[in-house]
C-alpha positions as CSV (number, residue, x, y, z in Angstrom):
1,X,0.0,0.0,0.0
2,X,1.4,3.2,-1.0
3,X,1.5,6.4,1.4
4,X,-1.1,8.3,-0.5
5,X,-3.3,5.3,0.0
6,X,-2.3,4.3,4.1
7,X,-3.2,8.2,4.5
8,X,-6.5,8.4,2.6
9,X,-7.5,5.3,4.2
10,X,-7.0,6.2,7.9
11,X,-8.5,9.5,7.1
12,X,-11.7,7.7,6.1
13,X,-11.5,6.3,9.5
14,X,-11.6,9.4,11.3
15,X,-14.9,10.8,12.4
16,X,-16.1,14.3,13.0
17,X,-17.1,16.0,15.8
18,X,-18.0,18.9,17.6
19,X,-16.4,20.1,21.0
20,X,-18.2,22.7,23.7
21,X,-15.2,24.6,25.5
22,X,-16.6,25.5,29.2
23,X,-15.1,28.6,31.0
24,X,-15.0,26.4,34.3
25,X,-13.2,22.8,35.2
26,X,-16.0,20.5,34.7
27,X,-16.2,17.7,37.9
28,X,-20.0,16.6,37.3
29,X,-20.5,15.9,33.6
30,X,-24.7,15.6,33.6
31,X,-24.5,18.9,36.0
32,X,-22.7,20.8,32.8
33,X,-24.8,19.0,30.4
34,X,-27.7,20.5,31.9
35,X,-26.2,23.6,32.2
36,X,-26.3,23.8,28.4
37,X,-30.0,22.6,28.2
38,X,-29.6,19.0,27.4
39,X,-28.8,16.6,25.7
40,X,-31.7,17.4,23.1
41,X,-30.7,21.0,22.8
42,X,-26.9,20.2,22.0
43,X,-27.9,17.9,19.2
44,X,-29.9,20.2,18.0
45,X,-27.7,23.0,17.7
46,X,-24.6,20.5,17.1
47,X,-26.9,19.8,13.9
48,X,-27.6,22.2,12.5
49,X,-25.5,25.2,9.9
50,X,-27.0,28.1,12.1
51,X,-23.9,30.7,12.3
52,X,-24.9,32.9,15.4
53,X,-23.5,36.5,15.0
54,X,-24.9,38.5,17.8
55,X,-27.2,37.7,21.5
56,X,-30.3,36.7,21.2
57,X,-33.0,39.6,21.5
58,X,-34.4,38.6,24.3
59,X,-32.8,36.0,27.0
60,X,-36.7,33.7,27.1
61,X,-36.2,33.4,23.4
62,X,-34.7,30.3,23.0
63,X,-32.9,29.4,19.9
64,X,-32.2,25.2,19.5
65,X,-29.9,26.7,16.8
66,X,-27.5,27.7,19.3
67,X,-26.5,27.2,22.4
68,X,-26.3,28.8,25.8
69,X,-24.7,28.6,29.0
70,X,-26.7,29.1,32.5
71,X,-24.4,29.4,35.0
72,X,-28.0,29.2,37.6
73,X,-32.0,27.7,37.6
74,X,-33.1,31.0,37.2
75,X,-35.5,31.8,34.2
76,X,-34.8,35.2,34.7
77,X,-31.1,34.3,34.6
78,X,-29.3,35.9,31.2
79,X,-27.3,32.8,29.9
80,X,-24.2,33.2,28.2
81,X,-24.2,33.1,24.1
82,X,-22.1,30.7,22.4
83,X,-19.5,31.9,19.9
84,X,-18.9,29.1,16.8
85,X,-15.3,28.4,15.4
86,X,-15.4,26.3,12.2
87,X,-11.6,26.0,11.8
88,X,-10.8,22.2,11.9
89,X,-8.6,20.8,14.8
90,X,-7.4,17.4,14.7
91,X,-8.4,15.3,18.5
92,X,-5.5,13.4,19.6
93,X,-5.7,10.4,22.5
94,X,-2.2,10.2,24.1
95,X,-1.1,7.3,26.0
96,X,1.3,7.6,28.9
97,X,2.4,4.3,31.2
98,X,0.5,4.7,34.6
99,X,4.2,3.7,36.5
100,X,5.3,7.6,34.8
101,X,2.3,9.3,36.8
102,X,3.2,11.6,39.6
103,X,1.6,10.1,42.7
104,X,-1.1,12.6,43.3
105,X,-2.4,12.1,40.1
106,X,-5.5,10.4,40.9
107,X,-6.3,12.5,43.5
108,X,-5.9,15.9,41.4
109,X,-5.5,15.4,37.8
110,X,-6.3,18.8,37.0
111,X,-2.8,20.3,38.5
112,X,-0.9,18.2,35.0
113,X,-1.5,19.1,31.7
114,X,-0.2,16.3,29.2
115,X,2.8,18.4,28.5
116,X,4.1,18.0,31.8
117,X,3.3,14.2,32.1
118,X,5.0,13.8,28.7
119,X,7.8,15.6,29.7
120,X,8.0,13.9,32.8
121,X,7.9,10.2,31.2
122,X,10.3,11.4,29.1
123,X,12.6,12.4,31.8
124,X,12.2,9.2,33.1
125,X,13.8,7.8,30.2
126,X,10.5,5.9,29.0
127,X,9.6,5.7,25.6
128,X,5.9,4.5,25.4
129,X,3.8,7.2,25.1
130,X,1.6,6.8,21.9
131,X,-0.4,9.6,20.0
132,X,-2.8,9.2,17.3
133,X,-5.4,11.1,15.7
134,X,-9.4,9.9,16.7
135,X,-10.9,12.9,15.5
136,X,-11.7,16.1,13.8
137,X,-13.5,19.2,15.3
138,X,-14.8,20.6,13.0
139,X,-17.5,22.6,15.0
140,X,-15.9,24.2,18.5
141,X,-18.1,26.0,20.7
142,X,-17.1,28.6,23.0
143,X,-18.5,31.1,25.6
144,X,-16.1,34.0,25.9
145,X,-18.6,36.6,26.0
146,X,-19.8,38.2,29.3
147,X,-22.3,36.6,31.5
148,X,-23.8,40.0,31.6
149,X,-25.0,41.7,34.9
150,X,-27.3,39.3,37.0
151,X,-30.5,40.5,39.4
152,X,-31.4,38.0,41.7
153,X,-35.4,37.7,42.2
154,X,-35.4,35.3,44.9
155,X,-36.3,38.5,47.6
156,X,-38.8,39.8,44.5
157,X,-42.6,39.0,45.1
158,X,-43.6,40.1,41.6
159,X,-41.0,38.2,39.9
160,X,-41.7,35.2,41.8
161,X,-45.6,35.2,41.2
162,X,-44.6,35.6,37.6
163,X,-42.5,33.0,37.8
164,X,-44.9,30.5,39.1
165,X,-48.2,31.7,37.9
166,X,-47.4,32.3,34.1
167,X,-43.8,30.5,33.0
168,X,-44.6,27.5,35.1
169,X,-48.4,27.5,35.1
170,X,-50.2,24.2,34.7
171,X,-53.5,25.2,34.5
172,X,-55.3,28.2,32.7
173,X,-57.0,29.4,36.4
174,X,-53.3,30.5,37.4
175,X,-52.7,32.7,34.6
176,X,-56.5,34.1,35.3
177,X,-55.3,35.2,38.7
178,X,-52.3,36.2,38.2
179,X,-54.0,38.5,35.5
180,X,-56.9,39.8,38.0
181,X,-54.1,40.4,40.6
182,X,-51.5,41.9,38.8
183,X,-52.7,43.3,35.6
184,X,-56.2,44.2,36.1
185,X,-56.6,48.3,37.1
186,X,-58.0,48.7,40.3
187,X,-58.5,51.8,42.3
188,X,-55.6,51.4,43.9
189,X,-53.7,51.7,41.0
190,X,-55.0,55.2,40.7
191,X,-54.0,56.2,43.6
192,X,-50.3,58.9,43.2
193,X,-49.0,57.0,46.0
194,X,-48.8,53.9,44.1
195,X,-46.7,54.9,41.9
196,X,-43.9,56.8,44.3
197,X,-39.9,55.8,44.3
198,X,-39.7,53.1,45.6
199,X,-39.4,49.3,44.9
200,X,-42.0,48.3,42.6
201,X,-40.8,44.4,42.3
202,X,-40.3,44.8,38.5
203,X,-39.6,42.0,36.6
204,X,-35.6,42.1,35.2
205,X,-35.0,43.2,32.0
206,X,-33.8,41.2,28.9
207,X,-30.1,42.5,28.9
208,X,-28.4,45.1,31.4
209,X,-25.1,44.7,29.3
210,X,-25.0,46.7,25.9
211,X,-21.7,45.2,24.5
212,X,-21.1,41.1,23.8
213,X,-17.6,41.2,24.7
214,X,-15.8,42.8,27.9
215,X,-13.1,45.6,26.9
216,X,-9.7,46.2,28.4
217,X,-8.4,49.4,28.5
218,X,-5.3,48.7,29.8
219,X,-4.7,51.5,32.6
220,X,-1.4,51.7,33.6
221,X,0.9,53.7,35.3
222,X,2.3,57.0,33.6
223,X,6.3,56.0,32.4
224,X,6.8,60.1,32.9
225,X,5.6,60.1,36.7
226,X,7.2,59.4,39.7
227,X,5.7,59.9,43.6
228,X,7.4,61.7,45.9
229,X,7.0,62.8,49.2
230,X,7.2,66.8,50.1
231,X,8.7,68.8,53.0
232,X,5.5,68.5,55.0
233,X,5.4,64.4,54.8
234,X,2.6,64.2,52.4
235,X,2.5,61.9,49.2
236,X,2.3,63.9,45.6
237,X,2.7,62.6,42.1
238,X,5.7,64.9,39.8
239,X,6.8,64.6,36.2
240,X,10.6,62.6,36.1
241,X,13.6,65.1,35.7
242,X,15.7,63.0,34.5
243,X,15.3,63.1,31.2
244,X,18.6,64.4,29.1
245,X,18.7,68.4,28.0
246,X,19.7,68.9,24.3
247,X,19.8,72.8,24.2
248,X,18.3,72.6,20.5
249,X,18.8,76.0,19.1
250,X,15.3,76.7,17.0
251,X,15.1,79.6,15.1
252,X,12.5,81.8,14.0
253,X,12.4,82.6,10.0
254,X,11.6,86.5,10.4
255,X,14.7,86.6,13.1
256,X,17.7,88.1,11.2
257,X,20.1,86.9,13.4
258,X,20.8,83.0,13.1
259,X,24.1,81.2,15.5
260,X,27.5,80.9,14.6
261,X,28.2,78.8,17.3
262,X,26.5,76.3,19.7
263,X,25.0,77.7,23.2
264,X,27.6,78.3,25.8
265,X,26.0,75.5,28.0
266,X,27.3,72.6,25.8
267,X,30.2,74.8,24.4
268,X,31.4,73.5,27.8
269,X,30.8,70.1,27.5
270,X,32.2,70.2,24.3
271,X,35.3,71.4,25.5
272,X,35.8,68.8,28.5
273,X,35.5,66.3,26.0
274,X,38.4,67.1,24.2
275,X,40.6,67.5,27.3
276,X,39.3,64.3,28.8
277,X,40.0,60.4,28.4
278,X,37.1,59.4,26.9
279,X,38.0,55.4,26.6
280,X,35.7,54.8,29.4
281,X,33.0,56.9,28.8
282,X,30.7,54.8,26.7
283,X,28.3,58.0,25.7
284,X,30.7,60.3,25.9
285,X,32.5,58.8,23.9
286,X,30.0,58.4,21.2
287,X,28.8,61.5,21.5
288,X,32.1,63.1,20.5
289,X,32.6,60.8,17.1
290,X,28.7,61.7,16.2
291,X,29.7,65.4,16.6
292,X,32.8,64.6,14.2
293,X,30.4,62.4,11.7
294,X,27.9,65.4,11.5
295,X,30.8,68.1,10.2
296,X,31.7,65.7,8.2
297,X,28.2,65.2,6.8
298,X,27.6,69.3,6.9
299,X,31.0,70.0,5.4
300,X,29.1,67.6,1.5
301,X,25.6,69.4,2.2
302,X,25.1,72.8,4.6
303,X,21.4,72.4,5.1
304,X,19.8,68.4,6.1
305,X,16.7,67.0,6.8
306,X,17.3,64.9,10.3
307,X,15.6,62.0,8.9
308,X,18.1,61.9,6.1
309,X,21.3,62.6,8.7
310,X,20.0,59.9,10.8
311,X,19.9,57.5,7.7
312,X,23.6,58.1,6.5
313,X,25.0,58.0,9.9
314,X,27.1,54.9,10.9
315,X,24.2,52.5,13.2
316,X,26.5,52.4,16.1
317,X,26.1,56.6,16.0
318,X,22.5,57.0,15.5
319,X,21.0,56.9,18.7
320,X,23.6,59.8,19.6
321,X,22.4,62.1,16.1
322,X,19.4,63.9,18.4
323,X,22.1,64.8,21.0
324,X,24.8,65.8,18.7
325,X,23.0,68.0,16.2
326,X,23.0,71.3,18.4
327,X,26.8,71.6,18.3
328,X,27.2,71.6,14.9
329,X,23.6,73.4,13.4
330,X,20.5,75.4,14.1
331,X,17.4,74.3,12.9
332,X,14.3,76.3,11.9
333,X,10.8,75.9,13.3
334,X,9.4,77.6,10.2
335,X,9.8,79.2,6.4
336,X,11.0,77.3,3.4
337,X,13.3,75.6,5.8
338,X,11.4,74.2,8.2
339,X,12.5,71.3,9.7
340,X,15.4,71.2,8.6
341,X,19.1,71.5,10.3
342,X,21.2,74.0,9.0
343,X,25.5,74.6,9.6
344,X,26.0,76.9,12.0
345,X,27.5,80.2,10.3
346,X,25.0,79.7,7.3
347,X,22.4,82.0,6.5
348,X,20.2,80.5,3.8
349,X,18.2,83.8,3.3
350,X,21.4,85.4,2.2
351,X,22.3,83.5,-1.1
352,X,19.9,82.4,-3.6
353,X,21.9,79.2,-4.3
354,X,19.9,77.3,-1.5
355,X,16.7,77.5,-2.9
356,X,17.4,73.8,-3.4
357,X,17.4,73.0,0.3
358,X,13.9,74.5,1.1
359,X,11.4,71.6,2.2
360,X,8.5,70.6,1.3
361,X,5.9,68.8,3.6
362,X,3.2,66.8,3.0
363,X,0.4,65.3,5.6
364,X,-0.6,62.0,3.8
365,X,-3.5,60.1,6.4
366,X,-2.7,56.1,7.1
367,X,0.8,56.0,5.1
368,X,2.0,53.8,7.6
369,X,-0.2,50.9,7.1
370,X,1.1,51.2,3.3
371,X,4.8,50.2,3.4
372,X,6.6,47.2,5.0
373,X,8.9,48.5,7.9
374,X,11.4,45.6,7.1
375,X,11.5,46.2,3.7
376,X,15.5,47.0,2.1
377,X,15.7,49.6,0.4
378,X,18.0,51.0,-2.5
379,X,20.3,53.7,-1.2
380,X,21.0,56.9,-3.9
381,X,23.2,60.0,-3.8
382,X,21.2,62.7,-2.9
383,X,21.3,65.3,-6.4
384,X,22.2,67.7,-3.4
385,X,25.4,66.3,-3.0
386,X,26.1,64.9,-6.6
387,X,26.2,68.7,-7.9
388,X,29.5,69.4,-5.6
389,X,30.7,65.4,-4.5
390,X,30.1,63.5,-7.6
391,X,32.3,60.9,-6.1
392,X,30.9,60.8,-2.5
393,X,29.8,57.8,-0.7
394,X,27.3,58.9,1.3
395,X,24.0,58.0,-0.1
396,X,20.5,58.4,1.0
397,X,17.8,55.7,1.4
398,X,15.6,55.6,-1.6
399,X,12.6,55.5,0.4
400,X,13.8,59.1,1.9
401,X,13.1,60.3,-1.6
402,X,10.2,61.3,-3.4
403,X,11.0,59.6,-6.9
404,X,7.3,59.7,-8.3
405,X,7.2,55.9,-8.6
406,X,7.5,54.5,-5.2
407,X,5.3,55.1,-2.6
408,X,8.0,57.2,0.2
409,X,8.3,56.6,3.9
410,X,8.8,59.9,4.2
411,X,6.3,63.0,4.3
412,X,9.0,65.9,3.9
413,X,11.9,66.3,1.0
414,X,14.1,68.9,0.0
415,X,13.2,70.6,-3.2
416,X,16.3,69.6,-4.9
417,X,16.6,66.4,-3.9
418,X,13.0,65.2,-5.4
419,X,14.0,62.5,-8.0
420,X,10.9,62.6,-9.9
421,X,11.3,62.9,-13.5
422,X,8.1,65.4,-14.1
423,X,9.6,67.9,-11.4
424,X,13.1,67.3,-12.2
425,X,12.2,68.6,-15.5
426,X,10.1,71.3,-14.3
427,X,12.8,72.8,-12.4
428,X,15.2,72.3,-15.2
429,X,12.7,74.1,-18.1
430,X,12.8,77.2,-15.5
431,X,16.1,77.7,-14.8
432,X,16.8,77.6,-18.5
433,X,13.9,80.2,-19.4
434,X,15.0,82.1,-16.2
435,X,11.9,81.8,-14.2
436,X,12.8,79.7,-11.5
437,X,14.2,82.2,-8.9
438,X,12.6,85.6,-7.7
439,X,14.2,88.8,-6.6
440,X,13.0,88.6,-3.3
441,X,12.8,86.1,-0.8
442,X,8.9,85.1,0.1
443,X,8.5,83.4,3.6
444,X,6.7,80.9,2.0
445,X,8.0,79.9,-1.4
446,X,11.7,81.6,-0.1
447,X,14.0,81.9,-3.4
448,X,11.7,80.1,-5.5
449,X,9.1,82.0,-7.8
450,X,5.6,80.8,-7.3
451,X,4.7,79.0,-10.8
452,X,7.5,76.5,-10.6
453,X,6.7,76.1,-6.9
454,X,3.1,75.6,-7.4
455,X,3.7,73.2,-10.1
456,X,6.1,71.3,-8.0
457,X,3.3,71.2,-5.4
458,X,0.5,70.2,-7.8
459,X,2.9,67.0,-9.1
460,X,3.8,65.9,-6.0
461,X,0.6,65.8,-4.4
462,X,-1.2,64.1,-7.3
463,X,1.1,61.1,-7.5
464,X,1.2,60.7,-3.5
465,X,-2.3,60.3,-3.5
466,X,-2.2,58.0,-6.6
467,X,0.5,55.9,-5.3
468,X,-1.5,55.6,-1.9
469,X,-4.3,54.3,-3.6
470,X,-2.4,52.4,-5.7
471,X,-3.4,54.3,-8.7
472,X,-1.8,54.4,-11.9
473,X,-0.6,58.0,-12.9
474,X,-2.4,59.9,-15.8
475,X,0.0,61.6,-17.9
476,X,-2.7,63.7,-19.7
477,X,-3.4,65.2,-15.8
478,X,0.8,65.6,-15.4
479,X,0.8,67.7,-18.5
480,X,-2.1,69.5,-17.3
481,X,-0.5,70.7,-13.8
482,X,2.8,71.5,-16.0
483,X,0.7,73.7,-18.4
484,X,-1.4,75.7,-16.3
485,X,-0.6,79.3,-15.7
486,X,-0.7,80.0,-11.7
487,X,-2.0,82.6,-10.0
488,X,0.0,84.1,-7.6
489,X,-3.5,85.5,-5.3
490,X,-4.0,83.7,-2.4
491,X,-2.1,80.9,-3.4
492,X,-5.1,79.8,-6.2
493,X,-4.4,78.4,-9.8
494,X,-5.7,80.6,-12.3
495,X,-6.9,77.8,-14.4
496,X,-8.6,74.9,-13.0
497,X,-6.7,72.3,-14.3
498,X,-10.0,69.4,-12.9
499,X,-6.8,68.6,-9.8
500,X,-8.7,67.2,-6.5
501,X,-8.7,70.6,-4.0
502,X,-11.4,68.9,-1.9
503,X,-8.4,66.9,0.1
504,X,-6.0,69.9,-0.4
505,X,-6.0,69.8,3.3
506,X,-4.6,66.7,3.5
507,X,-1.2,67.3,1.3
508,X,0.5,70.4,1.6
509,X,3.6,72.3,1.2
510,X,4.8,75.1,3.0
511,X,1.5,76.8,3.3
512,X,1.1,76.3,7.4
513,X,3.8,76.6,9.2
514,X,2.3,74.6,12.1
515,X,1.7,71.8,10.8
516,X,4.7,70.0,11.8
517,X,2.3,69.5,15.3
518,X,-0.5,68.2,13.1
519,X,0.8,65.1,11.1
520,X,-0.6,62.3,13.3
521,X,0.6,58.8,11.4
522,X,3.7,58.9,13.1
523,X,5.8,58.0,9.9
524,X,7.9,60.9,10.1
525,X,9.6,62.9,12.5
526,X,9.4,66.3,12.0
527,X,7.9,67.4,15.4
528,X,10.7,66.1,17.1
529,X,12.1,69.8,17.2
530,X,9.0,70.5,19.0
531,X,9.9,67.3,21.9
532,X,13.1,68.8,22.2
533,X,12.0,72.0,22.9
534,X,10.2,70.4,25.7
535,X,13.1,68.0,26.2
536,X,15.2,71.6,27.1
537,X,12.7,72.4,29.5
538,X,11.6,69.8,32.0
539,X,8.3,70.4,33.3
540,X,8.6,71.1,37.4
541,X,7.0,73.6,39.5
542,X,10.4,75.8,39.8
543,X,10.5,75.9,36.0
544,X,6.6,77.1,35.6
545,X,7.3,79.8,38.2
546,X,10.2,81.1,36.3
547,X,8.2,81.0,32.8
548,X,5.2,82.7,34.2
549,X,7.9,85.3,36.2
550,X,8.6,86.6,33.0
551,X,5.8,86.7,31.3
552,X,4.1,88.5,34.6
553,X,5.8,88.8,37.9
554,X,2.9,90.1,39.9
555,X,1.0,87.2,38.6
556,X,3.9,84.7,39.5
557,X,4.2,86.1,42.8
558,X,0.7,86.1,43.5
559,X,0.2,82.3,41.9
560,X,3.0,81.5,44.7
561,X,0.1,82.1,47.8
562,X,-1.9,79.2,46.6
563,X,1.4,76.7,46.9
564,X,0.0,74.3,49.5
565,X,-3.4,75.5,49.4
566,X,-4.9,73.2,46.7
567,X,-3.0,69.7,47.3
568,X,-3.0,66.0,45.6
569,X,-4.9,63.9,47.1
570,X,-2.3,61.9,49.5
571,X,-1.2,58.7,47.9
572,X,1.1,55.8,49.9
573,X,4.1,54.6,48.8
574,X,5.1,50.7,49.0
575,X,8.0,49.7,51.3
């Protein structure tokens, strides 16, 4: 007999069956078969192709389609739905010798699961336990939903009487009475005092319980907190102080001035570093080389996006990139350069030449769930870089780059490092008819006149959203965002070239200069200059006096008289 035939022959032997999972250790067999109504009702809903989706309407509506669990001989008890799971499961009989037993077996089986005995007969050195296949489940009830909220009636007159009179009523005078008594309007029903708050032995409802399933919402303990106890011995919860200052050095677009050199505070810490043996300073020492790396990096290209700088940076370096940046650049928190980290020295709004470092953002909903995280990716020279380090070897992660044919990871590139044929070929048809710069600098579009800018927008925008929905691009549209003739009035083409302005919202560049605080699919991130911001300044109640001290000293000192007055409720800490 051949193996295809041994298999199909044994599989012809096996039977199918259905299994009922209990959420309790079952000691009295006939007590749980009762519990699910019977024999008779299990057959019946073992039989059948019902599929239940939802509870019951009503708990006295019995389905033999499905079954239920009543944890109590209550009518006016809400049983527990069963949930159905079709995926077959093969039943397995395993055979272990009775001498490899632990000797309180019989006594308490239910403290072994047949792991443990295998593993003990195994350790044992036998060899005799046998496993084979008797069945397949095909049909496995469950009961993981809630029991719901129970009322007991056995204290309620009305229920009782109901209970007796109508749902176990043997003859039709009961139900008469029970009618005259309880349903019939007599004058004493009219009376207001009838009907005042108090217990009117109602009759439960069908369902208390709105939801099937019970939801966890995981409280936990706030990582940022700590409790501590004050001068006066009482218990209050502060935010941790621990957390490392990174003096970022943020600058504001409309401020002439930008730094030539870091703040003093790490000027400092700079400065020990080089006089100091670093060999067994782990993050010191790492800090140091990151601060080398990143000259190195500014020395090929004077203006980065962090994403990018973090990319091209050695692995063993990049955890130290956040620390390091604010001895070596400034970054702005708005303008054409937004986000990005510039040299320190450089003044971008001085030379038109780095037009093609200005960023462009884009807020793109649910890009996250589009792009496999694991995914290797293709690394490119930046064209930033190729235009003055042809030969350089420090290339860029494709999926930094918007190249108009591959969905990005990113949400924010530098204008002159968008690979995308259609705007690489936009910029180049306006420097040659030179129209690509303006006179002026414009704190939106900086050195870049509006109609290339705009069209670069347009283009980009378009294929995000076509590449997010997996789209294929329409040239005839392309041609159409490349021809039009711009407006320069409130940002508005002058000819509707049919683009979709409805989710304009949704992709943008460089028209808000919040929005860095408004991208919420985390793929990108920008906002970190606004974390370290709050990284510089460590929330205490020292450091909100001395903010609101400057801002309003009258107010500060008058805010200090209420110290003490309004405190947290006490709390106890563990020994």
């Amino acid at each position: 007999m051949t193996t295809k035939e041994h298999a199909k022959k044994h599989s012809m032997d096996i039977s199918h069956v259905a299994a009922v999972e209990l959420p309790f250790n079952v000691k009295n067999t006939d007590r749980a078969v009762k519990m699910l109504g019977g024999k008779e009702r299990i057959h019946k809903a073992i039989s059948s192709q019902y599929r239940p989706t939802a509870i019951q309407p009503s708990s006295h509506a019995v389905d033999d389609k499905n079954l239920e669990l009543r944890l109590r001989n209550d009518p006016f008890h809400h049983p527990v739905q069963a949930s159905v799971n079709r995926r077959e499961k093969v039943l397995l009989k395993v055979s272990i010798p009775k001498s490899s037993l632990p000797k309180d077996y019989e006594e308490s089986p239910q403290n072994y699961t047949v792991r443990e005995l295998i593993k003990r007969n195994t350790e044992k050195g036998g060899h005799h336990v046998k496993v084979e296949p008797v069945a397949i489940i095909n049909k496995n009830y469950n009961f993981r939903a809630i029991a719901d909220f129970q009322m007991s009636t056995k204290n309620n007159k009305m229920a009782q009487d109901f209970n007796k009179q109508v749902l176990r009523a043997n003859k039709v005078d009961e139900l008469k009475e029970f009618y005259k008594k309880k349903l019939t309007v007599t004058d004493e029903l009219k009376d207001p005092e009838v009907f005042e708050n108090k217990d009117h032995q109602l009759i439960p409802p069908p369902h208390f319980s709105g939801v099937r399933f019970p939801f966890d919402f995981r409280y936990q303990k706030s990582p940022y907190t700590v409790t501590i106890r004050d001068d006066e011995g009482d218990m209050k919860v502060v935010m941790k102080s621990d957390s490392k200052k990174l003096f970022t050095n943020t600058v504001d677009f409309y401020n002439d001035d930008i730094p030539k050199e870091p703040l003093p505070e790490i000027v400092k810490k700079y400065e020990w570093m080089i006089n100091n043996d670093l060999s067994q300073e782990y993050a010191d020492r790492k800090l140091f080389d990151c601060i080398h790396n990143l000259r190195r990096l500014f020395e090929l290209k004077p203006i980065w996006l962090r994403k990018s700088l973090v990319d091209v940076t050695p692995t063993h370096l990049k955890a130290a990139v956040k620390e390091a940046l604010p001895y070596v650049s400034y970054c702005y928190k708005n303008g054409p350069w937004r986000f990005c980290n510039v040299r320190l020295g450089i003044n971008p709004k001085d030379d038109k030449s780095y037009w093609m470092y200005q960023s462009g953002y884009f807020r793109l909903q649910g890009l996250r769930t589009k792009f496999d995280q694991t995914e290797d990716s293709t690394r490119v020279l930046p064209n930033t870089i190729k235009m003055t380090h042809p030969d350089s070897d420090v290339k860029v992660s494709e999926h930094l780059l918007f190249t108009g044919k591959k969905l990005p990871r990113a949400i924010n590139y530098q204008i002159g490092d968008i690979m995308d044929e259609d705007v690489m070929g936009v910029i180049k048809r306006a420097e040659e008819n030179g129209e690509l710069l303006r006179d002026t600098l414009d704190p939106q579009e900086g050195w870049i006149n509006y109609q290339t800018f705009e069209t670069i927008r347009r283009i980009v925008r378009y294929k995000l959203r076509r590449l997010y929905k997996e789209e294929p691009i329409d040239r005839d549209k392309i041609h159409a965002i490349v021809e039009a003739d711009y407006a320069e009035k409130d940002g508005e083409a002058a000819v509707d070239v049919g683009e979709e302005d409805e989710d304009e919202e949704e992709a943008d560049l460089g028209d808000n200069e919040d929005e860095e605080n408004q991208d919420q699919n985390g793929v990108e991130d920008e906002n970190d200059i606004e974390e370290d911001i709050l990284d510089d300044n460590t929330v205490t109640e020292g450091s909100v006096f001395d903010r609101i001290k400057k801002a309003d000293g009258r107010a500060a000192e008058k805010l200090k008289e209420f110290v003490g007055f309004i405190k947290q409720e006490s709390t106890q800490l563990q020994d």
